[in-house]
C-alpha positions as CSV (number, residue, x, y, z in Angstrom):
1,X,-2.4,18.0,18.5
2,X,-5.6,16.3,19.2
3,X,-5.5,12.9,20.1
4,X,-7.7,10.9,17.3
5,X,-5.6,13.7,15.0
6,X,-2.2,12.1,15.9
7,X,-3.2,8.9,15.9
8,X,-4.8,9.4,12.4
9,X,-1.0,10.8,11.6
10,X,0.9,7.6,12.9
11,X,-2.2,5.2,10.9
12,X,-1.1,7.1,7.9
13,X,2.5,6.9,8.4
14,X,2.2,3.4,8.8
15,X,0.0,3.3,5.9
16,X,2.9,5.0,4.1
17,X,5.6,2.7,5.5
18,X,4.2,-0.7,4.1
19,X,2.7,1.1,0.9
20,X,7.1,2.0,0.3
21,X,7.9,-1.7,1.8
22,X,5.2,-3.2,-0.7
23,X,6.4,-1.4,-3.5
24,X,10.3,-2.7,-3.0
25,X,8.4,-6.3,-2.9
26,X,6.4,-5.9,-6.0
27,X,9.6,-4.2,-8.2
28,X,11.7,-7.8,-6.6
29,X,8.8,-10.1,-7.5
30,X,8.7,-8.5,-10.9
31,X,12.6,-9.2,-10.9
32,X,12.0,-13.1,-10.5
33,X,9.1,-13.4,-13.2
34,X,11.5,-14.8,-16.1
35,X,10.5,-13.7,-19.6
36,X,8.4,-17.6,-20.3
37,X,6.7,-19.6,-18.5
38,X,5.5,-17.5,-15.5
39,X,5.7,-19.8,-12.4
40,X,2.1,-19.7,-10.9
41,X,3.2,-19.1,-7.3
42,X,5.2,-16.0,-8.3
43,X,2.4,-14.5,-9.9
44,X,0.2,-15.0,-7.0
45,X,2.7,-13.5,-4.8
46,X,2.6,-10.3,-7.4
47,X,-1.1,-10.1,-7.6
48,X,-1.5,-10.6,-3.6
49,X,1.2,-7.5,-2.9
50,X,-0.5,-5.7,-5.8
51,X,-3.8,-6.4,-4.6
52,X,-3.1,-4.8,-0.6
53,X,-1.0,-2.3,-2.3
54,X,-4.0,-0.9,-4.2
55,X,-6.0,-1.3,-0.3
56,X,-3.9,0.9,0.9
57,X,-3.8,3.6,-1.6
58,X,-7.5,3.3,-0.9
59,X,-7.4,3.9,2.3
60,X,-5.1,7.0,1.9
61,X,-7.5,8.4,-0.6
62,X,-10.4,8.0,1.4
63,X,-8.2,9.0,4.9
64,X,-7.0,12.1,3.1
65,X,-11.6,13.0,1.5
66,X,-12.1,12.9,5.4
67,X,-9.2,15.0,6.5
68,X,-10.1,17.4,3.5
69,X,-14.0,17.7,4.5
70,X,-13.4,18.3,8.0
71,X,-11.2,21.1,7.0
72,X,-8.2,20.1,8.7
């Protein structure tokens, strides 16, 4: 395997890693919003992992366009 080709592998797995370990923070933060009166600093923690989630899924997107074009 070409070099820059496993290291794009290993950027994507760990793109893949946090994207799971974001999720499992965003379904617990959702688990401490009680039904009134939304606490600001939880919702900022919700919108921040949400925010870095949506990044990465970017990032995949745009990894996987390049991948595609190159017709790997």
């Amino acid at each position: 395997m070409p070099k820059n080709l496993s290291t794009m592998v290993s950027g994507r797995e760990q793109i893949e890693n946090r994207l799971r370990q974001l999720e499992r923070e965003i379904a617990e933060t959702k688990r401490r919003l009680p039904a009134h009166s939304v606490k600001p600093p939880v919702m900022m923690d919700l919108l921040n992992l949400e925010d870095e989630r949506d990044l990465l899924k970017q990032k995949l997107e745009a990894a996987s366009a390049a991948t595609s074009s190159d017709g790997i």
